[in-house]
C-alpha positions as CSV (number, residue, x, y, z in Angstrom):
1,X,-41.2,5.6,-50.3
2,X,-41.8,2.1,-50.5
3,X,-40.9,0.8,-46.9
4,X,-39.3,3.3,-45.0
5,X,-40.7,4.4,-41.7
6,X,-41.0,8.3,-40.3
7,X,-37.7,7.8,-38.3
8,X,-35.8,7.1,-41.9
9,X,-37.6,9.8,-43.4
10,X,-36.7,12.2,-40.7
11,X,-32.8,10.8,-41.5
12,X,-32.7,12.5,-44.8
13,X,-35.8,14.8,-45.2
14,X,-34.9,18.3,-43.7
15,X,-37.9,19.6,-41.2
16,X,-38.5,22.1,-43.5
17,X,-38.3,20.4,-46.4
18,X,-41.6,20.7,-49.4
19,X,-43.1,18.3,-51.6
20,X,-43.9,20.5,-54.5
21,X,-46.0,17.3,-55.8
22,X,-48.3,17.3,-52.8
23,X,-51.0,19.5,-54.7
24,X,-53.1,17.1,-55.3
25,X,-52.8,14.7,-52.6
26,X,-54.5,15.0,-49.3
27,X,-53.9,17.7,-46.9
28,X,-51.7,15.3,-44.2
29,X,-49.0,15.2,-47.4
30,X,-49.1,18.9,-47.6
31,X,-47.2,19.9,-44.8
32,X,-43.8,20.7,-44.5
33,X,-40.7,18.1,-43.4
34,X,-40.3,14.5,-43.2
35,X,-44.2,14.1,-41.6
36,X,-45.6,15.2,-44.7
37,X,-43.0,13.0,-47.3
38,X,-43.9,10.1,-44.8
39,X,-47.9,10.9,-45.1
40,X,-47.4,11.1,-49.5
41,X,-45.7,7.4,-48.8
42,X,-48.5,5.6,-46.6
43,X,-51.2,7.3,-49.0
44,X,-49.2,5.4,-52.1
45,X,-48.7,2.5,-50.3
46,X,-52.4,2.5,-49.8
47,X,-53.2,2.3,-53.1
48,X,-50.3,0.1,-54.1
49,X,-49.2,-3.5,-53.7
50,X,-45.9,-4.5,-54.8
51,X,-44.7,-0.3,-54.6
52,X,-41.5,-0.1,-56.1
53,X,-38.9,2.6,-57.8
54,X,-36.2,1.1,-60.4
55,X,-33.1,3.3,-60.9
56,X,-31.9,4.3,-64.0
57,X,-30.0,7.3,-63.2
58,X,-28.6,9.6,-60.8
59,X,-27.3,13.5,-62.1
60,X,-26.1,16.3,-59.5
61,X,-25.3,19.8,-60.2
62,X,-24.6,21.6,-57.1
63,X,-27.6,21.0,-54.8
64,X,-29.8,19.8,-57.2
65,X,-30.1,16.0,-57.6
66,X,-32.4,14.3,-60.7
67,X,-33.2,10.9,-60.7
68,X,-35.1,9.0,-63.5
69,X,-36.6,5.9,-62.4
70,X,-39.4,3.3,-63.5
71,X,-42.2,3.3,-60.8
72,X,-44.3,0.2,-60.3
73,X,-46.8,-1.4,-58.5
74,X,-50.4,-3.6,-58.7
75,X,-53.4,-1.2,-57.7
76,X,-55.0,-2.9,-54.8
77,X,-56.9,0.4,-53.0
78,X,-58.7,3.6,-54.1
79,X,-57.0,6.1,-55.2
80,X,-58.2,9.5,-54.7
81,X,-56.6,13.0,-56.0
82,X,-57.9,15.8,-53.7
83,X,-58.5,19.5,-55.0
84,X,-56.9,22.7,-54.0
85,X,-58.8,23.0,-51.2
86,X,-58.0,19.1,-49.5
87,X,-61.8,17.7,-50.3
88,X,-61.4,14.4,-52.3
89,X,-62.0,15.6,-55.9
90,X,-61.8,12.1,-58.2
91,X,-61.6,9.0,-57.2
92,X,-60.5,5.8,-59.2
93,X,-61.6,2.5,-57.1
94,X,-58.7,-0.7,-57.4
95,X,-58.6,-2.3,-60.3
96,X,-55.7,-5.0,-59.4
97,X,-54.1,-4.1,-62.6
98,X,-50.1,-4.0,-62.3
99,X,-48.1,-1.0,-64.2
100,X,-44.7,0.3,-64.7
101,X,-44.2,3.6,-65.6
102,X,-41.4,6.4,-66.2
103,X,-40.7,9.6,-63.9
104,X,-38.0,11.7,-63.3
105,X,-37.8,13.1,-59.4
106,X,-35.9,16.4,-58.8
107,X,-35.0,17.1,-55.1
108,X,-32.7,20.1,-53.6
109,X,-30.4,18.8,-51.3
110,X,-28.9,20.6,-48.2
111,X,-26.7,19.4,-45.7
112,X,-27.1,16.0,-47.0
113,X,-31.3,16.2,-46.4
114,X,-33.9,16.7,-49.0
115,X,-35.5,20.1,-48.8
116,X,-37.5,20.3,-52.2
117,X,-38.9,17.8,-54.7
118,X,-40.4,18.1,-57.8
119,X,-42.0,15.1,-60.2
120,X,-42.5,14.9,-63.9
121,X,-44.5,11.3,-64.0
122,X,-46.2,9.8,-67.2
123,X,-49.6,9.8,-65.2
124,X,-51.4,8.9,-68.7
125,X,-49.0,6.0,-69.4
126,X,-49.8,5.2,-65.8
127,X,-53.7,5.4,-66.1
128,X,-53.8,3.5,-69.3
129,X,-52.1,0.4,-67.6
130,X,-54.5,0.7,-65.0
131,X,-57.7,1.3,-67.2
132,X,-58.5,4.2,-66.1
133,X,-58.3,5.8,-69.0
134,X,-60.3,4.9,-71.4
135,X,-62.8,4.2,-68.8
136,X,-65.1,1.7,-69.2
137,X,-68.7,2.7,-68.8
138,X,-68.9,0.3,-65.9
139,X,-65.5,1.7,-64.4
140,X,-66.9,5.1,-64.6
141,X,-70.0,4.2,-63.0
142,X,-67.5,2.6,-60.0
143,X,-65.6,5.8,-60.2
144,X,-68.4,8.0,-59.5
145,X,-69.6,5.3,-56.6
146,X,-65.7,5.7,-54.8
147,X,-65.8,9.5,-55.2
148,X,-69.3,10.0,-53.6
149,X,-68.1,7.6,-51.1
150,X,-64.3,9.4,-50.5
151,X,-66.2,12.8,-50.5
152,X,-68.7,11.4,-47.5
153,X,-65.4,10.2,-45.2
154,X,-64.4,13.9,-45.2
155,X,-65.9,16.3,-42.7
156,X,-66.8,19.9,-44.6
């Protein structure tokens, strides 16, 4: 997620394979195989300097594989979570803030390729390191700027 290029997705992310996290992220993401995986990880790396994903530990039970890792990174872009329906719902402009937070990644694995993921991520941990949350009311006036502006670079 953090370097890899389409061609090392496409090396272990089965052409059918779903990112059950993609809801909210824009509609490239939302597709199926490693196009879409590849699309979640430039739209991070966007917003990210520094991206990173610290190990703690690996369990497998049949084709299921967990991982619980510490994600972190320095906010350096605008990150923008996108409704149900792909149009850029919230938008949170760079702060430069650095965080480190826990998640836990669930992927099914066939044939040695990823072909579903799940996420539990402590986005509130995350947004509080980043001040987000609570926002200033000159961050919130920023926020409301960067979503007017993310709603305008999407055609209806």
């Amino acid at each position: 997620m953090a370097r890899g290029s389409l061609a090392e997705f496409a090396e272990v992310v089965h052409p059918d394979a779903v990112n059950r996290e993609a809801v909210a992220e824009p509609p490239a993401c939302r597709g199926r195989g490693p196009a879409a995986f590849h699309a979640t990880a430039e739209w991070m790396r966007g917003i990210f300097d520094d991206l990173a994903w610290e190990v703690h530990e690996t369990a497998v039970d049949g084709d299921l594989v967990v991982v619980r890792t510490t994600m972190s990174g320095r906010q350096t872009g605008t990150f923008v979570g996108y409704g149900a329906d792909g149009r850029p719902e919230q938008a949170f402009p760079a702060t430069g803030r650095s965080f480190a937070t826990t998640q836990t990644h669930w992927f099914r694995v066939v044939d040695g390729k990823v072909v579903e993921h799940w996420a539990n991520r402590d986005d509130l941990g995350t947004s509080r390191q980043l001040g987000w949350s609570p926002p200033s009311p000159a961050y919130l006036v920023r926020m409301l700027l960067a979503t007017r502006r993310a709603r305008r670079t999407v055609s209806p």
